[in-house]
PQR file of N, CA, C, O and H, with PARSE charges and radii, in Angstrom:
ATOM      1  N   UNK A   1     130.485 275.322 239.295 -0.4000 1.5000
ATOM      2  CA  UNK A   1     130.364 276.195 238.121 -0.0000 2.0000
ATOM      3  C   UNK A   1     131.529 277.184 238.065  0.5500 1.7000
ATOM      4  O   UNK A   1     131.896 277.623 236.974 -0.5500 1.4000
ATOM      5  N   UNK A   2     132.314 277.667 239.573 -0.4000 1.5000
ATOM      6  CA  UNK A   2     132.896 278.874 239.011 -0.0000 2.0000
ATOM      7  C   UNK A   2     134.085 278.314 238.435  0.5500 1.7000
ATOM      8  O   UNK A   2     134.409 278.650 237.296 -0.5500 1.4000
ATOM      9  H   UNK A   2     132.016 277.311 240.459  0.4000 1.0000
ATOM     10  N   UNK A   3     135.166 277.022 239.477 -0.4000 1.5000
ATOM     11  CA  UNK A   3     136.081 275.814 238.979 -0.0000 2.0000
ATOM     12  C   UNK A   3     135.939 275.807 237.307  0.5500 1.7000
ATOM     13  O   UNK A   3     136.984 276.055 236.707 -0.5500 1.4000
ATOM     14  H   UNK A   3     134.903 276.749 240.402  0.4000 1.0000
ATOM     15  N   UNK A   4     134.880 275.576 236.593 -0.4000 1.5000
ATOM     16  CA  UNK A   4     134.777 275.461 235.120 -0.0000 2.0000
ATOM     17  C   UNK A   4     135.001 276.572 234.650  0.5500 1.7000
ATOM     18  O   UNK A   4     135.957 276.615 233.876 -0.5500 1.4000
ATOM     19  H   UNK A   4     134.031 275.374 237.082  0.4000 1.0000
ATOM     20  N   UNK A   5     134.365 277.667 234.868 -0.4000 1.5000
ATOM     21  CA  UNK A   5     135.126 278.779 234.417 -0.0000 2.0000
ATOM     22  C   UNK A   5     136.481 279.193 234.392  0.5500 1.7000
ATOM     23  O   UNK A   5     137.111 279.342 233.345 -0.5500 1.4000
ATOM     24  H   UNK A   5     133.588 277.632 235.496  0.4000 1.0000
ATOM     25  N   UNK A   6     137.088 279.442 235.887 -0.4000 1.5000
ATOM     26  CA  UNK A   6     138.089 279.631 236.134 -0.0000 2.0000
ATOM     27  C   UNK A   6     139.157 278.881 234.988  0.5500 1.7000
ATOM     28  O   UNK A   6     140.110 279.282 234.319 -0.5500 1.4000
ATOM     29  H   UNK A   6     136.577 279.321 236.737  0.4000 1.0000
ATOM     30  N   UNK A   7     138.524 277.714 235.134 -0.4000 1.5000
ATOM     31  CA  UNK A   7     139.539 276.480 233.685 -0.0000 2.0000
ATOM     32  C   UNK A   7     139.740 277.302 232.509  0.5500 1.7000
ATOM     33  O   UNK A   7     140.787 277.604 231.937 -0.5500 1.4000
ATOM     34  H   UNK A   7     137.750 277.388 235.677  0.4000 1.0000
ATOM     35  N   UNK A   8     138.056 277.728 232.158 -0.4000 1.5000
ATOM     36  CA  UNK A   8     137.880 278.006 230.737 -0.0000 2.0000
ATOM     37  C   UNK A   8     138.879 278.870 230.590  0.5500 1.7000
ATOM     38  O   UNK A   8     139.753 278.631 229.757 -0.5500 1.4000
ATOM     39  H   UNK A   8     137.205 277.483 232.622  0.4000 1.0000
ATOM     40  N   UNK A   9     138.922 280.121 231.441 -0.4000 1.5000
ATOM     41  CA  UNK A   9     139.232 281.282 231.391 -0.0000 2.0000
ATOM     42  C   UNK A   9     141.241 280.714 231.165  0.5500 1.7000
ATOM     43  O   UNK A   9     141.855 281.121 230.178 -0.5500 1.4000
ATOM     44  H   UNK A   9     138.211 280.315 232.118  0.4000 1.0000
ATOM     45  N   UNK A  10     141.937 279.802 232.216 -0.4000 1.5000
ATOM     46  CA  UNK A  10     143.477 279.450 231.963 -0.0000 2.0000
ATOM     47  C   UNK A  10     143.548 278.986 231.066  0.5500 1.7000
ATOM     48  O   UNK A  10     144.406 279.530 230.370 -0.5500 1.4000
ATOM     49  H   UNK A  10     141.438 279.471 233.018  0.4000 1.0000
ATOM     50  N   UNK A  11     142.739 277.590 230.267 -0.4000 1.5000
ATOM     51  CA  UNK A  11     142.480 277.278 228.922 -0.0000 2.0000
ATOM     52  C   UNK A  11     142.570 278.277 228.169  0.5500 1.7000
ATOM     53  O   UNK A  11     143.406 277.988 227.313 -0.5500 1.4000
ATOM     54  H   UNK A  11     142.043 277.148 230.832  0.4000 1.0000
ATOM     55  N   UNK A  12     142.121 279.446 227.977 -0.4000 1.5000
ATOM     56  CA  UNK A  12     141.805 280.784 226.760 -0.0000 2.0000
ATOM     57  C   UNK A  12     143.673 281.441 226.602  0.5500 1.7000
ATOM     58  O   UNK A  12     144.410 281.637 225.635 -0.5500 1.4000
ATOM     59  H   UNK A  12     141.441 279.680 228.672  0.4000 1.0000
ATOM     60  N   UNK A  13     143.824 281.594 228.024 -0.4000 1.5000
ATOM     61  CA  UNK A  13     145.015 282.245 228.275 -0.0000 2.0000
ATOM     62  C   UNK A  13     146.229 281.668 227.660  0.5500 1.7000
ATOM     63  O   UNK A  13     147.165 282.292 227.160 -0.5500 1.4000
ATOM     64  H   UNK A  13     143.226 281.435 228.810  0.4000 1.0000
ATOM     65  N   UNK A  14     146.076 280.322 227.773 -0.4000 1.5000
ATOM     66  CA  UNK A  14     147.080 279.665 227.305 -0.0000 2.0000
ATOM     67  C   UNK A  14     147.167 279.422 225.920  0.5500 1.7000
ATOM     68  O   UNK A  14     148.197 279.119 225.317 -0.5500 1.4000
ATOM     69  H   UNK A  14     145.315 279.814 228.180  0.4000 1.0000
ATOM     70  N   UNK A  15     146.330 279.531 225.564 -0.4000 1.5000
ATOM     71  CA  UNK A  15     146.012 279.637 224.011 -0.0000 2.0000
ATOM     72  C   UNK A  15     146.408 280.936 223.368  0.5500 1.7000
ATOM     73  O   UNK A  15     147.026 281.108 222.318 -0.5500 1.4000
ATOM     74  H   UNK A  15     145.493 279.777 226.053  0.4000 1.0000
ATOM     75  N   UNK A  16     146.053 281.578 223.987 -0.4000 1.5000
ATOM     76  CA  UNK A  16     146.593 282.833 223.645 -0.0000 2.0000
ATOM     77  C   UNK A  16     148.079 282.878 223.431  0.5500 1.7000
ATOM     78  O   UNK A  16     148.665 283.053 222.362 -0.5500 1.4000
ATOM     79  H   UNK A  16     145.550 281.438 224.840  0.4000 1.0000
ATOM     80  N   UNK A  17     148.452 282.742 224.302 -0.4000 1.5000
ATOM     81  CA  UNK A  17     149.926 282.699 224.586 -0.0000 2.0000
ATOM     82  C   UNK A  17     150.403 281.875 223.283  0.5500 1.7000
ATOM     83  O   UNK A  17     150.859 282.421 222.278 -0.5500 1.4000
ATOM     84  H   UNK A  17     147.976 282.599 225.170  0.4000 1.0000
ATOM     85  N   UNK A  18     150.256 280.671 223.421 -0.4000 1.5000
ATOM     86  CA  UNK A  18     150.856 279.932 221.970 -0.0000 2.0000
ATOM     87  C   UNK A  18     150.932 280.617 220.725  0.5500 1.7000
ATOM     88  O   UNK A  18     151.970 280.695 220.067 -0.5500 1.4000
ATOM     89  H   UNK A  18     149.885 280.227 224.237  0.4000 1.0000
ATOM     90  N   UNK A  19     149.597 281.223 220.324 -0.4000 1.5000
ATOM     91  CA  UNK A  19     149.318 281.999 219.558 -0.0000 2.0000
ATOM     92  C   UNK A  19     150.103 282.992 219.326  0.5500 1.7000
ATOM     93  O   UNK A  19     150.587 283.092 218.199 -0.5500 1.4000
ATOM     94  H   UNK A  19     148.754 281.159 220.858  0.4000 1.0000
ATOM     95  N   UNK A  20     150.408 283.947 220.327 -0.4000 1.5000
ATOM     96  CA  UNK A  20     151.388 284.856 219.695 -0.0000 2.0000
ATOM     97  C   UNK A  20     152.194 284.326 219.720  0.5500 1.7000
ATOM     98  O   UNK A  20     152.664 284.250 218.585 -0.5500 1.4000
ATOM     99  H   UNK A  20     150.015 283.865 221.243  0.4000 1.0000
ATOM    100  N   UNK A  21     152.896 283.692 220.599 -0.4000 1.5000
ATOM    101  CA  UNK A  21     154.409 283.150 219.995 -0.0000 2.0000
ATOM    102  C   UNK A  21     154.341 282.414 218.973  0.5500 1.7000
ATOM    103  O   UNK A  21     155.348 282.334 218.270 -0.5500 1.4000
ATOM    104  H   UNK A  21     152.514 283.754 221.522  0.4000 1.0000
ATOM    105  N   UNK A  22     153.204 281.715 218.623 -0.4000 1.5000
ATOM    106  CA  UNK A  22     153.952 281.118 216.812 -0.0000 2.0000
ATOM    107  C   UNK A  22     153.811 282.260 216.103  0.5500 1.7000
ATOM    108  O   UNK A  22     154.780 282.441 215.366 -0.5500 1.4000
ATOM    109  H   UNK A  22     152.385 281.781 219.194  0.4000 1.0000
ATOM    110  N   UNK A  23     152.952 283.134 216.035 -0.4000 1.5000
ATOM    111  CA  UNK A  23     152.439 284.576 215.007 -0.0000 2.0000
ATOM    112  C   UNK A  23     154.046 285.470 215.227  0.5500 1.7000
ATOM    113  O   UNK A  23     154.514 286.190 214.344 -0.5500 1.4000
ATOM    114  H   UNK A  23     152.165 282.986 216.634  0.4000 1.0000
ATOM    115  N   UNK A  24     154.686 285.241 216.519 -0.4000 1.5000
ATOM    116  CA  UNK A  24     155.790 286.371 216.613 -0.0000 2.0000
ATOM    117  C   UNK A  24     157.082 285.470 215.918  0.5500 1.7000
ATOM    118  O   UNK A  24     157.823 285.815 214.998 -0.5500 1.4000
ATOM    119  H   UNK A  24     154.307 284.656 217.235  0.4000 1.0000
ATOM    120  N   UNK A  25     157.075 284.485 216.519 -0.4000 1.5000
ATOM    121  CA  UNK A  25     157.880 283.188 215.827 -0.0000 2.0000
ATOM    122  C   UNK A  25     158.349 283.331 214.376  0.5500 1.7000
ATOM    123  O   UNK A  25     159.473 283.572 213.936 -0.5500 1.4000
ATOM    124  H   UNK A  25     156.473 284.205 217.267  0.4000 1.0000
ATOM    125  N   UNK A  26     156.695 283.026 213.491 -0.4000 1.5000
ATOM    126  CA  UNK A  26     157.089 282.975 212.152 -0.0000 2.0000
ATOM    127  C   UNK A  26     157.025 284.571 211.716  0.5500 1.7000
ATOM    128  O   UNK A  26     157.435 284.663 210.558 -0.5500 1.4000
ATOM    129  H   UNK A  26     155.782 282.829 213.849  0.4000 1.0000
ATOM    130  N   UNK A  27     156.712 285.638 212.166 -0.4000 1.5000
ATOM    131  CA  UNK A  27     157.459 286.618 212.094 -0.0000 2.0000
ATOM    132  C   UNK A  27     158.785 287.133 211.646  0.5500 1.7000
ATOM    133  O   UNK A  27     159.132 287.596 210.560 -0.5500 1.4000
ATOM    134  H   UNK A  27     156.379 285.563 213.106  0.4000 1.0000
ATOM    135  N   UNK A  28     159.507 286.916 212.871 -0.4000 1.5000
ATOM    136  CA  UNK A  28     161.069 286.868 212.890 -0.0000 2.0000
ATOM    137  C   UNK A  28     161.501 286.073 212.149  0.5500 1.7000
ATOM    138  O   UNK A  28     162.627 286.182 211.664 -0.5500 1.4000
ATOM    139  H   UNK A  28     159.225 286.540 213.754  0.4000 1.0000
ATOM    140  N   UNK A  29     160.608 284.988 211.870 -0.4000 1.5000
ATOM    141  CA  UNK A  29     161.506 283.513 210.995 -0.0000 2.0000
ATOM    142  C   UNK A  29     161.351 284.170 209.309  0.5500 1.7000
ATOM    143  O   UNK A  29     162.111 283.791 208.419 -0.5500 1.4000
ATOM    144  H   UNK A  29     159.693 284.899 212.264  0.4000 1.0000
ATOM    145  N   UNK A  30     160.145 285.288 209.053 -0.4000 1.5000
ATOM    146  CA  UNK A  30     160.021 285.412 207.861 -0.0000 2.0000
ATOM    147  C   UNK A  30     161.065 286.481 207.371  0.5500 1.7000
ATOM    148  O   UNK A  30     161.810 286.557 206.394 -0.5500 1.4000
ATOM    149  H   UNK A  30     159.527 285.595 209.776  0.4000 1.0000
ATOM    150  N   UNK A  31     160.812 287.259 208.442 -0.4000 1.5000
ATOM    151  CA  UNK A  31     162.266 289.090 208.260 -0.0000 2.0000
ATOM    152  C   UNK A  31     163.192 288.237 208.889  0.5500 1.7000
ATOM    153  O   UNK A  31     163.007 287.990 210.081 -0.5500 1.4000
ATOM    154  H   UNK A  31     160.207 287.197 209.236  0.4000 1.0000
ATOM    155  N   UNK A  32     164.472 287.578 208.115 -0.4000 1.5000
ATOM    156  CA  UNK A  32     165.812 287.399 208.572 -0.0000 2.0000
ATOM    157  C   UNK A  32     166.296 288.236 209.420  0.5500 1.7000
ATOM    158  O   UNK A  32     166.492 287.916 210.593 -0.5500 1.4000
ATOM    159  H   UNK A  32     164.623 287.778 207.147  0.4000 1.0000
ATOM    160  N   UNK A  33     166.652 289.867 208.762 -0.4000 1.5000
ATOM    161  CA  UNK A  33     166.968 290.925 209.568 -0.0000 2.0000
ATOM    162  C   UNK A  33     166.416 290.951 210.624  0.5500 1.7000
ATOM    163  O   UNK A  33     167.155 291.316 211.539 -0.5500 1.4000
ATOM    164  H   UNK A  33     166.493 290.127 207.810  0.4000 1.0000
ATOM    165  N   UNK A  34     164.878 290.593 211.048 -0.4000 1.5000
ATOM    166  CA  UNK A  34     164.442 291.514 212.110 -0.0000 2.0000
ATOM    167  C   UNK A  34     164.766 290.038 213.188  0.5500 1.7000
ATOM    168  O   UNK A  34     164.761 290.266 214.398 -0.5500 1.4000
ATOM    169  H   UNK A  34     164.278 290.297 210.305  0.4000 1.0000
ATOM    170  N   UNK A  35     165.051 288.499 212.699 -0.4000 1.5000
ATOM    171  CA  UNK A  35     165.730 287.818 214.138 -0.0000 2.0000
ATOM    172  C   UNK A  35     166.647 287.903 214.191  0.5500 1.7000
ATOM    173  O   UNK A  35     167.014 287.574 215.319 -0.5500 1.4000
ATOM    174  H   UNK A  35     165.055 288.314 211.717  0.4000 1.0000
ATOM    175  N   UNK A  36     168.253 288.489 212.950 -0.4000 1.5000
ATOM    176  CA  UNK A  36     169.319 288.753 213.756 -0.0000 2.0000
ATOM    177  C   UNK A  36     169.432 289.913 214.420  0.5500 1.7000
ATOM    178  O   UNK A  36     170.469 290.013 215.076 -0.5500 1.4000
ATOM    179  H   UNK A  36     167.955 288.756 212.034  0.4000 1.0000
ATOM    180  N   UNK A  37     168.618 290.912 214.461 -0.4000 1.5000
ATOM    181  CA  UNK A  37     168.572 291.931 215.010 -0.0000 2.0000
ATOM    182  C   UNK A  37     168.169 291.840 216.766  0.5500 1.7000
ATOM    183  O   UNK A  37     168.553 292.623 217.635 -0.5500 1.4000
ATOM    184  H   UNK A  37     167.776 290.832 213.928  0.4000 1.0000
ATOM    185  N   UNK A  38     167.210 290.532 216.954 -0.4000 1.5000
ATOM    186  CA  UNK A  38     166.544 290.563 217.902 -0.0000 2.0000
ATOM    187  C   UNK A  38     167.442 289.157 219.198  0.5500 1.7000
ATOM    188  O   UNK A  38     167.490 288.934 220.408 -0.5500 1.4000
ATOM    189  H   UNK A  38     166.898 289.895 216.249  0.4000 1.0000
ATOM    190  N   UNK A  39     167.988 288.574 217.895 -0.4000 1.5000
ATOM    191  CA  UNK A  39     169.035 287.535 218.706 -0.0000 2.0000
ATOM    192  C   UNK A  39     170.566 288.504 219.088  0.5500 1.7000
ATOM    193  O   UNK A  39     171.145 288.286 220.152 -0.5500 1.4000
ATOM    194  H   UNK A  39     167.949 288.756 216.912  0.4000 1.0000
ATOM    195  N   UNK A  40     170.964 289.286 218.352 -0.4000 1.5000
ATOM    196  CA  UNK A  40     171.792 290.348 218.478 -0.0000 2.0000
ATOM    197  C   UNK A  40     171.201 290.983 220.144  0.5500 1.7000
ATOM    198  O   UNK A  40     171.911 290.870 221.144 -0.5500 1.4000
ATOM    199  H   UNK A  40     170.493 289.463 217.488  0.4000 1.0000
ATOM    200  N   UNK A  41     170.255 291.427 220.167 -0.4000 1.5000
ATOM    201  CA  UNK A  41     170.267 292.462 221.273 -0.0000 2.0000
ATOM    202  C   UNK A  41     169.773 291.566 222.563  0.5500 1.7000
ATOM    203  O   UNK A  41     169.779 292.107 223.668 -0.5500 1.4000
ATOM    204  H   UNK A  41     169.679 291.518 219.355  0.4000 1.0000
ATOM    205  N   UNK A  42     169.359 290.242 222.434 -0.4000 1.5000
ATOM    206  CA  UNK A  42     169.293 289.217 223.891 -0.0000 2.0000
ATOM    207  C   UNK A  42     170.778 289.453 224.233  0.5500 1.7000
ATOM    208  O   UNK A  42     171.124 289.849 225.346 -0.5500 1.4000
ATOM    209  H   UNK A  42     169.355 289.802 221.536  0.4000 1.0000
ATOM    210  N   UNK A  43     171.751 289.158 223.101 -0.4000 1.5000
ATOM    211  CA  UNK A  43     172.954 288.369 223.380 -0.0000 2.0000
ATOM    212  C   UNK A  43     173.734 289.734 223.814  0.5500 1.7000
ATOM    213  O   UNK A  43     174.906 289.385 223.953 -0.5500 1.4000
ATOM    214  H   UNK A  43     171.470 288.836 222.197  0.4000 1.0000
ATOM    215  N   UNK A  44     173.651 290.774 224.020 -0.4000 1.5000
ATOM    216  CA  UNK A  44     174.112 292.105 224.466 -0.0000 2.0000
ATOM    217  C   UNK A  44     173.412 292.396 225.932  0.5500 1.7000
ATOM    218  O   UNK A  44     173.983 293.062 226.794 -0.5500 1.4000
ATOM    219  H   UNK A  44     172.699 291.057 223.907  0.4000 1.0000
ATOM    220  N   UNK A  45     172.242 291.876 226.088 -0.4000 1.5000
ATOM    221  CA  UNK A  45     171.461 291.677 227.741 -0.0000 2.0000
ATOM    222  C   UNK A  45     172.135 291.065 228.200  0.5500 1.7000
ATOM    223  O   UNK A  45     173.024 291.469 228.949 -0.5500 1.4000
ATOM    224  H   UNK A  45     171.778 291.335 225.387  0.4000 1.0000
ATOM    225  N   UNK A  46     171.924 289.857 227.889 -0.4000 1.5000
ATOM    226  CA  UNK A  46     172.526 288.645 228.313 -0.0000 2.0000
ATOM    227  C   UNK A  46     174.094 288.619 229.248  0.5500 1.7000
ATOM    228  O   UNK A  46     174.421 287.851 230.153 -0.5500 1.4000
ATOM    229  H   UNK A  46     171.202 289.528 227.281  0.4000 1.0000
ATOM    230  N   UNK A  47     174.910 289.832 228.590 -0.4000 1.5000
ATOM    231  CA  UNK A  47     176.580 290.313 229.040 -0.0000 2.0000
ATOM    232  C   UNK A  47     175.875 291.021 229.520  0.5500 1.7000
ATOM    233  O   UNK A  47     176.303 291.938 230.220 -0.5500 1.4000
ATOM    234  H   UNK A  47     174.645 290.455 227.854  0.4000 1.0000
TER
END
C-alpha cells in the first residue's frame, strides 16, 4: 500500500511539473517581449 502511494504521489509531481511548464511555455510564447527578455538574460548567465 505505501509503494502505491509513494507512485501516486511522483505521478502527481510530475504532472505538475509539465503543467507549469506548458502554462509558463505558452506564456512567454504569447508576450513576445517577455521571451526575448527572458532568452536575453539566460544568454547574459550563461557568459
Amino acid at each position: 500500500m505505501r509503494k502505491r502511494t509513494i507512485l501516486l504521489i511522483v505521478v502527481l509531481s510530475i504532472f505538475l511539473v509539465m503543467v507549469s511548464v506548458i502554462v509558463l511555455g505558452g506564456y512567454l510564447w504569447v508576450n513576445g517581449d517577455a521571451k526575448e527578455e527572458y532568452t536575453n538574460t539566460t544568454i547574459i548567465e550563461d557568459e
